[in-house]
Structure formats: C-alpha cells, structure tokens
mmCIF file of the N, C-alpha and C atoms, coordinates in Angstrom:
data_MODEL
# 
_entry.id   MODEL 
# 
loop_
_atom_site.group_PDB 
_atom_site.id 
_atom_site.type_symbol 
_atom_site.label_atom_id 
_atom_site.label_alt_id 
_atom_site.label_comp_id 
_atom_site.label_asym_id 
_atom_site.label_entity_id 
_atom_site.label_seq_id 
_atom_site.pdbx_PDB_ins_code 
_atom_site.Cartn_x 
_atom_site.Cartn_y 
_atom_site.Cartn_z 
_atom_site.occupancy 
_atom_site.B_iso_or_equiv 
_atom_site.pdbx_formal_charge 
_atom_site.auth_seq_id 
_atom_site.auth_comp_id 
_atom_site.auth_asym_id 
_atom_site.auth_atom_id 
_atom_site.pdbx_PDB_model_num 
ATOM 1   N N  . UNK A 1 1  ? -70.307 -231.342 -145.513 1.00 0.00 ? 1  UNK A N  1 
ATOM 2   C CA . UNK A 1 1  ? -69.087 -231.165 -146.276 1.00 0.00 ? 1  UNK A CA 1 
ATOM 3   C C  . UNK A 1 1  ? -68.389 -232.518 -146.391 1.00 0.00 ? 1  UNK A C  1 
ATOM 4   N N  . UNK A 1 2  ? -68.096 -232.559 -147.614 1.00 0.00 ? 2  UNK A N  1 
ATOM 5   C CA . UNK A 1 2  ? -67.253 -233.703 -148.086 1.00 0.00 ? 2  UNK A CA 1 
ATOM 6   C C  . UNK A 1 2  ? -65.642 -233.897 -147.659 1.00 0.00 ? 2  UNK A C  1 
ATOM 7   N N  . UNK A 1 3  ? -64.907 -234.579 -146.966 1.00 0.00 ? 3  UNK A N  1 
ATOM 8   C CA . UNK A 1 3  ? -63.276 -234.408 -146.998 1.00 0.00 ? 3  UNK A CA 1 
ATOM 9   C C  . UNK A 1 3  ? -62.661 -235.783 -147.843 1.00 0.00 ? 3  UNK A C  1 
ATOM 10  N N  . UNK A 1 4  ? -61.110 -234.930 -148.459 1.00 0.00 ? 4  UNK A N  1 
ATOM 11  C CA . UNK A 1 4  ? -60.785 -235.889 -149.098 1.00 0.00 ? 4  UNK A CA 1 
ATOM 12  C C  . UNK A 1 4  ? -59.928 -237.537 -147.982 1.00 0.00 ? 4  UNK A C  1 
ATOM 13  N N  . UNK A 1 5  ? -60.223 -236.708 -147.106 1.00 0.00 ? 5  UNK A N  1 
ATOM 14  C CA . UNK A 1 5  ? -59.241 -238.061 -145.920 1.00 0.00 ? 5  UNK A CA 1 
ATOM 15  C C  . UNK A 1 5  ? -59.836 -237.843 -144.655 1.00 0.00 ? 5  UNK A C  1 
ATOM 16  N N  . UNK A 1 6  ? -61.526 -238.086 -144.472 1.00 0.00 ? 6  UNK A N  1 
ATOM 17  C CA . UNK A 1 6  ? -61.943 -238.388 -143.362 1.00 0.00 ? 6  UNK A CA 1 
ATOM 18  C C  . UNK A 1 6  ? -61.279 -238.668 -142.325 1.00 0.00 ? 6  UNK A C  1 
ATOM 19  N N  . UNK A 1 7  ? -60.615 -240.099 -142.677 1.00 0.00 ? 7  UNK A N  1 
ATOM 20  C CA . UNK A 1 7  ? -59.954 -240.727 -141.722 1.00 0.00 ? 7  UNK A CA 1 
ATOM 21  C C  . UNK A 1 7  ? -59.064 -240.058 -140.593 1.00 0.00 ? 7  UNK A C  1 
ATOM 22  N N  . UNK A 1 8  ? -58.547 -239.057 -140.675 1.00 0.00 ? 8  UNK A N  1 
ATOM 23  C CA . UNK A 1 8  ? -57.569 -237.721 -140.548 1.00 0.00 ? 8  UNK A CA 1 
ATOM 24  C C  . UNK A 1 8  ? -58.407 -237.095 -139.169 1.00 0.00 ? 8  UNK A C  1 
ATOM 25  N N  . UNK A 1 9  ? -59.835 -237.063 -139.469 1.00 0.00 ? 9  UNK A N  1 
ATOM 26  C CA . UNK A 1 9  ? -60.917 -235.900 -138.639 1.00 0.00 ? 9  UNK A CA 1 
ATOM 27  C C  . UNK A 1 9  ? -61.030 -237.044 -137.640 1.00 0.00 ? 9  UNK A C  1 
ATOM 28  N N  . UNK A 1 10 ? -61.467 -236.288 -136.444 1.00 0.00 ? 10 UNK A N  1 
ATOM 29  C CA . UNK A 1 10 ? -61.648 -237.006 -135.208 1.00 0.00 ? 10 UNK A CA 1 
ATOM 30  C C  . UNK A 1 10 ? -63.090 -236.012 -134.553 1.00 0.00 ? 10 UNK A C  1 
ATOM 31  N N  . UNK A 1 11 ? -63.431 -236.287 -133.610 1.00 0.00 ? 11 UNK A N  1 
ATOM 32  C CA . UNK A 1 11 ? -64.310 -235.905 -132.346 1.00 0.00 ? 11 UNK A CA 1 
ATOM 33  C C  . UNK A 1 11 ? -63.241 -234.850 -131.476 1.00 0.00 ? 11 UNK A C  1 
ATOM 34  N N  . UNK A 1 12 ? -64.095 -234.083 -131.049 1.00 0.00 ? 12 UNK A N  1 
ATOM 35  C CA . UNK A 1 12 ? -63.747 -233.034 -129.754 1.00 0.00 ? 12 UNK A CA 1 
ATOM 36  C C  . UNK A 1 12 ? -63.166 -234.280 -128.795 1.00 0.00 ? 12 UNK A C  1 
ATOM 37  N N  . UNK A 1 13 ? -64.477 -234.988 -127.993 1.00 0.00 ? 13 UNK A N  1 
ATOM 38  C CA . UNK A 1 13 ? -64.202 -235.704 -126.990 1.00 0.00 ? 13 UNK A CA 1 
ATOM 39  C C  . UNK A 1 13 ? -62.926 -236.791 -127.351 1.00 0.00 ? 13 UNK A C  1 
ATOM 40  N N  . UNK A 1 14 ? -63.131 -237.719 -128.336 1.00 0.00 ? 14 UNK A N  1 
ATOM 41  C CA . UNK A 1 14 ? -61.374 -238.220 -128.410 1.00 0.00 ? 14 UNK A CA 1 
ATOM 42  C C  . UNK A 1 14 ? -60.998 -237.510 -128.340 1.00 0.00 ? 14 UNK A C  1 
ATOM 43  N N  . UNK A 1 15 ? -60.645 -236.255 -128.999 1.00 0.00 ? 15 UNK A N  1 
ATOM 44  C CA . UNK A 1 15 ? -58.918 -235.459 -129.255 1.00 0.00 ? 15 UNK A CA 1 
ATOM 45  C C  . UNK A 1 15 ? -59.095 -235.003 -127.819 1.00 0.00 ? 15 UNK A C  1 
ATOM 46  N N  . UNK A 1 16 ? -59.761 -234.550 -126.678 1.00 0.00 ? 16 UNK A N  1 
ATOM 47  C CA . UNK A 1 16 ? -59.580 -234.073 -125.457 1.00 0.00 ? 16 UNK A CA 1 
ATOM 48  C C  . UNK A 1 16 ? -58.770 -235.447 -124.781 1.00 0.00 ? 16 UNK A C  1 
ATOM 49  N N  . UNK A 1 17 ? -59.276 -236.263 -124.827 1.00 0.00 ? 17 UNK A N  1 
ATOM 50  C CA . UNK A 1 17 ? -58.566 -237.857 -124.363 1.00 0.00 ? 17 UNK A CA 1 
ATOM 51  C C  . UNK A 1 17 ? -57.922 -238.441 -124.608 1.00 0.00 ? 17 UNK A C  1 
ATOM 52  N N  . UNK A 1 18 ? -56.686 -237.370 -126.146 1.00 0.00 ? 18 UNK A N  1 
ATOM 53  C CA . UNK A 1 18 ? -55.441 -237.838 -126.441 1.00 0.00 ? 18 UNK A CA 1 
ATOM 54  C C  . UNK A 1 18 ? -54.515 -236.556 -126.402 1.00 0.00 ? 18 UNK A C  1 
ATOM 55  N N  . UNK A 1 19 ? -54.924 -235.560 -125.605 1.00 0.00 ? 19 UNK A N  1 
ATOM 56  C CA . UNK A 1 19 ? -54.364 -234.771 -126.070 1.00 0.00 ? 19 UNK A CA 1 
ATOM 57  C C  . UNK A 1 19 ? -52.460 -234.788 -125.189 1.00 0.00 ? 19 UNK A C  1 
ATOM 58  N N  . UNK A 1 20 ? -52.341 -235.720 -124.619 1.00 0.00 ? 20 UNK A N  1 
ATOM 59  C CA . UNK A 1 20 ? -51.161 -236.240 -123.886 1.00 0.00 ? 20 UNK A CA 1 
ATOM 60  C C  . UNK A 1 20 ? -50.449 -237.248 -124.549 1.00 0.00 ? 20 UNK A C  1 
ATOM 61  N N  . UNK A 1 21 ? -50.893 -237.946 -126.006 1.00 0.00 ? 21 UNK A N  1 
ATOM 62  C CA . UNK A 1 21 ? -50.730 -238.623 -126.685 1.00 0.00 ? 21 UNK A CA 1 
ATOM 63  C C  . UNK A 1 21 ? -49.499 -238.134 -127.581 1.00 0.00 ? 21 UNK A C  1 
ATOM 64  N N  . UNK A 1 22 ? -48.203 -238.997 -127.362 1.00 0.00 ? 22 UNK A N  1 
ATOM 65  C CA . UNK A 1 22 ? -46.680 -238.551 -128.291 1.00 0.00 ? 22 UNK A CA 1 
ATOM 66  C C  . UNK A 1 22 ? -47.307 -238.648 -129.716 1.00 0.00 ? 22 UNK A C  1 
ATOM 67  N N  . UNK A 1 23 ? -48.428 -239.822 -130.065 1.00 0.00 ? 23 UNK A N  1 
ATOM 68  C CA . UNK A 1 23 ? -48.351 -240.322 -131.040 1.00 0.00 ? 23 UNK A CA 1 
ATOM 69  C C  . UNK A 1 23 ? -49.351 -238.973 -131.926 1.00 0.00 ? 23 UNK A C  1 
ATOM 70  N N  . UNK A 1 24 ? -50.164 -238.479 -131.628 1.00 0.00 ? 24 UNK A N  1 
ATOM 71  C CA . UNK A 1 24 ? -50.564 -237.697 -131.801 1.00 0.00 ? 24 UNK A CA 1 
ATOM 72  C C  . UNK A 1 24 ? -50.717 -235.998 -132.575 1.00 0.00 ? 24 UNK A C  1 
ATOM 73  N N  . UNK A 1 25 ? -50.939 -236.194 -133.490 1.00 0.00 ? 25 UNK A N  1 
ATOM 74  C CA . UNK A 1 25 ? -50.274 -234.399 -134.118 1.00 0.00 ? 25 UNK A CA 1 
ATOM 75  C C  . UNK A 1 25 ? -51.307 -233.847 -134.296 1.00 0.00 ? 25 UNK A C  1 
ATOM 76  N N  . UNK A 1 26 ? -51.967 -232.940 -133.169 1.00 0.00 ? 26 UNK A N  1 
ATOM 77  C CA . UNK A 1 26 ? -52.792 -231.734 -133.899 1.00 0.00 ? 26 UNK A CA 1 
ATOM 78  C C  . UNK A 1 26 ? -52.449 -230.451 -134.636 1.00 0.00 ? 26 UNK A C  1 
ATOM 79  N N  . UNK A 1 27 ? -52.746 -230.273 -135.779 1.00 0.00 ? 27 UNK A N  1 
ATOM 80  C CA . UNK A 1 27 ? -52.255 -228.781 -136.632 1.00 0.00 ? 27 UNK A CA 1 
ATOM 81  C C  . UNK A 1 27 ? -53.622 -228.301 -137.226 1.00 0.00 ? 27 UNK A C  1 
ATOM 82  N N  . UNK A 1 28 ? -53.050 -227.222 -136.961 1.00 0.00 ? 28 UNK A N  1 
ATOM 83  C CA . UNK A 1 28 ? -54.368 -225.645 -136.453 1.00 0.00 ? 28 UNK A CA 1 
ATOM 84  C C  . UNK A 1 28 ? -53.681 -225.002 -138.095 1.00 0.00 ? 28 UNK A C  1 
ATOM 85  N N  . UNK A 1 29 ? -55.160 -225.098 -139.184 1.00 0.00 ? 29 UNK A N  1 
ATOM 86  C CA . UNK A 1 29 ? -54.674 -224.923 -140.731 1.00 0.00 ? 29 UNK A CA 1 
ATOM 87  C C  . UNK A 1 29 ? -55.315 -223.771 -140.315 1.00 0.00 ? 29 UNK A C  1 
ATOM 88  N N  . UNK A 1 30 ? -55.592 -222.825 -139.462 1.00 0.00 ? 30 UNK A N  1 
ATOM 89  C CA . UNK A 1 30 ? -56.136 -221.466 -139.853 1.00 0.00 ? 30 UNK A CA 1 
ATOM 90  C C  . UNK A 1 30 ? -55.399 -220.244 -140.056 1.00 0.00 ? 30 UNK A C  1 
ATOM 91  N N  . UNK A 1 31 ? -55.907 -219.320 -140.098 1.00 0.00 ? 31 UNK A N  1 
ATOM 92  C CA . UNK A 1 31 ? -55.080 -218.406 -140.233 1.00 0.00 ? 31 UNK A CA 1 
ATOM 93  C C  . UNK A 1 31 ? -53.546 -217.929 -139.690 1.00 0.00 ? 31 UNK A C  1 
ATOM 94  N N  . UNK A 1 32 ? -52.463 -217.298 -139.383 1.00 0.00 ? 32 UNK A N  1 
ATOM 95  C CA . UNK A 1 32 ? -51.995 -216.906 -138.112 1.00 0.00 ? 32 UNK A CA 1 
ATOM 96  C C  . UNK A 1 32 ? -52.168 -216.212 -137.032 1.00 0.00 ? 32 UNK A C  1 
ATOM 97  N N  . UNK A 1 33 ? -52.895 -215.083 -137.966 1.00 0.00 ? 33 UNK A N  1 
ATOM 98  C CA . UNK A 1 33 ? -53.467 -213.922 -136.051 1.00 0.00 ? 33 UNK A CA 1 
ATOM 99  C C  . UNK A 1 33 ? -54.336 -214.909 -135.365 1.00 0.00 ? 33 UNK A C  1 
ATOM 100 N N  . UNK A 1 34 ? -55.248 -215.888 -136.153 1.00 0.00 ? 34 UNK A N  1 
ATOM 101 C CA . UNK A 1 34 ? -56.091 -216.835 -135.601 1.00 0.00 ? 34 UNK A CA 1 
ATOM 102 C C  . UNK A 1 34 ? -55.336 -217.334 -134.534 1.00 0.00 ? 34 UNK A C  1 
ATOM 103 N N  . UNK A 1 35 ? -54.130 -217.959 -134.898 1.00 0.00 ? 35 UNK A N  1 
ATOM 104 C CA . UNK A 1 35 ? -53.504 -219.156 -134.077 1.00 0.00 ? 35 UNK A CA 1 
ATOM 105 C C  . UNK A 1 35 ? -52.724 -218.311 -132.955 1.00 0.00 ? 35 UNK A C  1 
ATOM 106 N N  . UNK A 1 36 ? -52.231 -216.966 -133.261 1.00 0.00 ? 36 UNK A N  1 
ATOM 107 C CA . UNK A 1 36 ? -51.534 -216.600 -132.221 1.00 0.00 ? 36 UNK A CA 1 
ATOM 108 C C  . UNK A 1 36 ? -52.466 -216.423 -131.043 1.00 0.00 ? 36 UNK A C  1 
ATOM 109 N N  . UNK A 1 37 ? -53.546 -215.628 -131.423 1.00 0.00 ? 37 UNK A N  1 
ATOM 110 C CA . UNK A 1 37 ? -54.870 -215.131 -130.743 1.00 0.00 ? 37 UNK A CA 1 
ATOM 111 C C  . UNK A 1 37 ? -55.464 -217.120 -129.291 1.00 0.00 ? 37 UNK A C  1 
ATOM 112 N N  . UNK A 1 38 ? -55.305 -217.825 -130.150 1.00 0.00 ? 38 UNK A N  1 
ATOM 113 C CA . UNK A 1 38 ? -55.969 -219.052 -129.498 1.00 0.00 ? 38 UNK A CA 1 
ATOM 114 C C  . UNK A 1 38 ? -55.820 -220.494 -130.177 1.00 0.00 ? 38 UNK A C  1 
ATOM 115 N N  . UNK A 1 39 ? -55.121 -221.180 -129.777 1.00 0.00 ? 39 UNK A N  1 
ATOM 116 C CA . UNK A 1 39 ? -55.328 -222.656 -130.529 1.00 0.00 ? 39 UNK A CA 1 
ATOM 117 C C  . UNK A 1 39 ? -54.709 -224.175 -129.310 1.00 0.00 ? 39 UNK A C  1 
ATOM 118 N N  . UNK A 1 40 ? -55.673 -225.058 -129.635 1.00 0.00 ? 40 UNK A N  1 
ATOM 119 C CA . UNK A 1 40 ? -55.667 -225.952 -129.088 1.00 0.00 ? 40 UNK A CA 1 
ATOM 120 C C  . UNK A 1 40 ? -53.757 -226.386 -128.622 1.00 0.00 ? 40 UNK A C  1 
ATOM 121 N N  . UNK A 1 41 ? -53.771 -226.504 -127.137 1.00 0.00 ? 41 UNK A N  1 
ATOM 122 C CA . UNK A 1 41 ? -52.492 -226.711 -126.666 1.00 0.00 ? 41 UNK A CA 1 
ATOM 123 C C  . UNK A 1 41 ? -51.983 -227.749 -127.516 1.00 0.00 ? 41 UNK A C  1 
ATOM 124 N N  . UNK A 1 42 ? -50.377 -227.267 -127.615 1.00 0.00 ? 42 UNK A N  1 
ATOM 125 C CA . UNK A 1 42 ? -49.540 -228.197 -128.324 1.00 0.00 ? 42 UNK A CA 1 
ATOM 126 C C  . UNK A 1 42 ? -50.061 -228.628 -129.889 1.00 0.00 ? 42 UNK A C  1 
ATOM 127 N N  . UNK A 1 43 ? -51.034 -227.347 -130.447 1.00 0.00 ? 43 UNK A N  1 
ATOM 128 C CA . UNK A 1 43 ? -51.361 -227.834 -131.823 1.00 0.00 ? 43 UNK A CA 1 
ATOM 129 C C  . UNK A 1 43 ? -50.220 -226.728 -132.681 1.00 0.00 ? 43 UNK A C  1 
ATOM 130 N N  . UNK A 1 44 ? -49.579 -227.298 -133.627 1.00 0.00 ? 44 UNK A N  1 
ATOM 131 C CA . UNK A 1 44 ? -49.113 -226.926 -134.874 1.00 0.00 ? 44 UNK A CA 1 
ATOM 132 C C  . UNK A 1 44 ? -49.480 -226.297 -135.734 1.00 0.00 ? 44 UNK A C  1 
ATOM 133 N N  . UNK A 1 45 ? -49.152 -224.749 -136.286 1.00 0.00 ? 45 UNK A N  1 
ATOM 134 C CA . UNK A 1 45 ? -49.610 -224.225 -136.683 1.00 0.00 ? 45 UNK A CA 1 
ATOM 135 C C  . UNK A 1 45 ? -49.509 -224.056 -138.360 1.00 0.00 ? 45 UNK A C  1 
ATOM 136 N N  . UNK A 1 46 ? -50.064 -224.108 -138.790 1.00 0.00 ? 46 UNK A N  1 
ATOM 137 C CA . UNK A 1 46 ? -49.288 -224.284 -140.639 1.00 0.00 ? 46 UNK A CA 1 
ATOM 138 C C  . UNK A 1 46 ? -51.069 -223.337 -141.217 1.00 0.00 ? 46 UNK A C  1 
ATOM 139 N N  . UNK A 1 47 ? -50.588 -222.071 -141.932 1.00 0.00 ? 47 UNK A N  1 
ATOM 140 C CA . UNK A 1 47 ? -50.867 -221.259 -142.059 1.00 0.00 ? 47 UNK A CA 1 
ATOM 141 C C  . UNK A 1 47 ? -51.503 -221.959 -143.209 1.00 0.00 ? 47 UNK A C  1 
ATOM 142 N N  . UNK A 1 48 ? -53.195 -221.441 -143.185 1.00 0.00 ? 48 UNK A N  1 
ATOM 143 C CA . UNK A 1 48 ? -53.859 -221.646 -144.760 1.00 0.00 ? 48 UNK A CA 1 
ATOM 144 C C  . UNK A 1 48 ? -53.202 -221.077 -146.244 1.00 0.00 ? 48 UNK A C  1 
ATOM 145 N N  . UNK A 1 49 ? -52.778 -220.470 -146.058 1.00 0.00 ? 49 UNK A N  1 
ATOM 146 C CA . UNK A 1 49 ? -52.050 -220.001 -147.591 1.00 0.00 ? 49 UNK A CA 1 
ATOM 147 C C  . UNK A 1 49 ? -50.804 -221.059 -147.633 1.00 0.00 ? 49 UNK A C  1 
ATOM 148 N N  . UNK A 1 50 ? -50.338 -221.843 -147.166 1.00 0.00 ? 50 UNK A N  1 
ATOM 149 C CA . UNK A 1 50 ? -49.409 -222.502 -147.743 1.00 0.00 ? 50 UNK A CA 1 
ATOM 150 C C  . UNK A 1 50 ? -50.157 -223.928 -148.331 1.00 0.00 ? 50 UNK A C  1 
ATOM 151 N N  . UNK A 1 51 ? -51.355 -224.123 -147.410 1.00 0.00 ? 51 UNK A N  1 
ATOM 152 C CA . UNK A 1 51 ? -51.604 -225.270 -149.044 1.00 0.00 ? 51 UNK A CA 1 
ATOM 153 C C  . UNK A 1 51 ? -53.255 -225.040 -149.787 1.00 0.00 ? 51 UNK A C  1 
ATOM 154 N N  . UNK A 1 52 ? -53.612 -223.797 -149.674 1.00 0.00 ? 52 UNK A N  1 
ATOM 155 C CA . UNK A 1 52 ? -54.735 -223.732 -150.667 1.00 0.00 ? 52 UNK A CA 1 
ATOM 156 C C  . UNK A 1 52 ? -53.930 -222.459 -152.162 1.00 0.00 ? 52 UNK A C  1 
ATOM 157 N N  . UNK A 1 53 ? -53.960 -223.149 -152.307 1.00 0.00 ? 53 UNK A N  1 
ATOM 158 C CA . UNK A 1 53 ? -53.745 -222.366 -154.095 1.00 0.00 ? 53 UNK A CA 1 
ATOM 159 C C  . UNK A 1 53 ? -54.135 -221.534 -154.782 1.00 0.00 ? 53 UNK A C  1 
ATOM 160 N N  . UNK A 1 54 ? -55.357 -222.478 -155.414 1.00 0.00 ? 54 UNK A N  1 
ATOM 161 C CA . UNK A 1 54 ? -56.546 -221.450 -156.186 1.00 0.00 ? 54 UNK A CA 1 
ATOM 162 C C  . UNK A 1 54 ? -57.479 -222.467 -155.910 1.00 0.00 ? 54 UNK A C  1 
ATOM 163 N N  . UNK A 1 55 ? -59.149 -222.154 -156.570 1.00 0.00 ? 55 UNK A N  1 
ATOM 164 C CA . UNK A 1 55 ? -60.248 -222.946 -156.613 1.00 0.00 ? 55 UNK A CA 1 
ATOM 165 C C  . UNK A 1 55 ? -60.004 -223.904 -157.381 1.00 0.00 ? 55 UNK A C  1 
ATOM 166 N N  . UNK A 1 56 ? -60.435 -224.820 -156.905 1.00 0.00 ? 56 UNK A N  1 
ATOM 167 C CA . UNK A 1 56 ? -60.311 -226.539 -157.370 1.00 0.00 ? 56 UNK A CA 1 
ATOM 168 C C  . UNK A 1 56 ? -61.627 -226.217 -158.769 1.00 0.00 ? 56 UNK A C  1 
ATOM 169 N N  . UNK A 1 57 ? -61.040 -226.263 -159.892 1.00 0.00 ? 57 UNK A N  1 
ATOM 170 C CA . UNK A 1 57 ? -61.740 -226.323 -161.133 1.00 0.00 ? 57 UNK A CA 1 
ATOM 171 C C  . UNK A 1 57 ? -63.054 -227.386 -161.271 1.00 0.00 ? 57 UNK A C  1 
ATOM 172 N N  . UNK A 1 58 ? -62.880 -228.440 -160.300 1.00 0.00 ? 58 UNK A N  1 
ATOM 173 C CA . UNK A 1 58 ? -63.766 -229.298 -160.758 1.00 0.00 ? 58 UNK A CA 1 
ATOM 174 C C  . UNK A 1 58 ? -65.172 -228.945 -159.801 1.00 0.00 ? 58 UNK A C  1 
ATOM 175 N N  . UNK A 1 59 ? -65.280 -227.646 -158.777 1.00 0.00 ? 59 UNK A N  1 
ATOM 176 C CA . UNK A 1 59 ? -66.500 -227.612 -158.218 1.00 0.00 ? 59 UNK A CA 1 
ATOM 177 C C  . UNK A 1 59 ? -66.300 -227.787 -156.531 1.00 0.00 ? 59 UNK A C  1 
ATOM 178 N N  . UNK A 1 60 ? -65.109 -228.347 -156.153 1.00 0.00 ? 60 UNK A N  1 
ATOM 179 C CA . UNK A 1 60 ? -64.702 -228.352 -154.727 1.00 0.00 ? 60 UNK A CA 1 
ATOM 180 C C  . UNK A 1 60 ? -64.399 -226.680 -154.486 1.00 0.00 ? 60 UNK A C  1 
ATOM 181 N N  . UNK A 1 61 ? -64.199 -226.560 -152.844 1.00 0.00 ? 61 UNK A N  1 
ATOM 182 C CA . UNK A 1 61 ? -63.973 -225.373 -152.339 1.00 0.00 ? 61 UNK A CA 1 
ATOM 183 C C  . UNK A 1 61 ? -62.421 -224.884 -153.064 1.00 0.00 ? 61 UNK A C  1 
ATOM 184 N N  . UNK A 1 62 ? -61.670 -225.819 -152.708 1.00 0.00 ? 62 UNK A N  1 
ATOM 185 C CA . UNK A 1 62 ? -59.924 -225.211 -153.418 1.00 0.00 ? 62 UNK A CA 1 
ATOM 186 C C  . UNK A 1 62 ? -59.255 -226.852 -153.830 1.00 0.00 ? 62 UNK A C  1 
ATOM 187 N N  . UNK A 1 63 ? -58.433 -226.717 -154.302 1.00 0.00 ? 63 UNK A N  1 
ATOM 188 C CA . UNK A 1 63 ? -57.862 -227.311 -154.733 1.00 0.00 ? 63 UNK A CA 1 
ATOM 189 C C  . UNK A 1 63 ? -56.576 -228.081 -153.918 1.00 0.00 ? 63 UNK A C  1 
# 
C-alpha cells in the first residue's frame, strides 16, 4: 500500500521506545467501539468517519 505521507508511519519497535515521548502524538484513526474496546496507551482517538468522505475518484481507497 501506497501512503500519501509516509513520513508520518513509523515501526512498532520505535513507537514502543517513544512511547514516553511529550513530543510525540499517537492517534488511533479506527473505529470507536474499536478504540474503546483497546488502543495503544495515551493514543488519540479521531474516529474514521470524520476524515474519509467518499472514494477517491482517481482509483485510491478514499479520498
């Protein structure tokens, strides 16, 4: 899979070795029962329906 901002994605093992890090923002884009159910300590939760839309016209997953 292609992303539009790689740069953004990290490794398991870093993010375990920053996870004490101020500088740091993990956010958990999945569902909500998902996130209530289980998500990485101190990650932020921002629900997939607030930024997928519709299908990305040009052939990507969404837009």
């Amino acid at each position: 899979m292609e992303y539009s901002r790689p740069d953004l994605l990290v490794e398991t093992g870093w993010l375990a070795q920053h996870l004490d890090d101020p500088s740091v923002r993990v956010v958990d884009c999945g569902f909500p029962d998902a996130y209530q159910r289980a998500h990485i300590p101190g990650a932020a939760g921002l629900p997939v329906h607030h930024y997928i839309k519709e299908p990305d016209p040009a052939g990507g997953a969404f837009g």
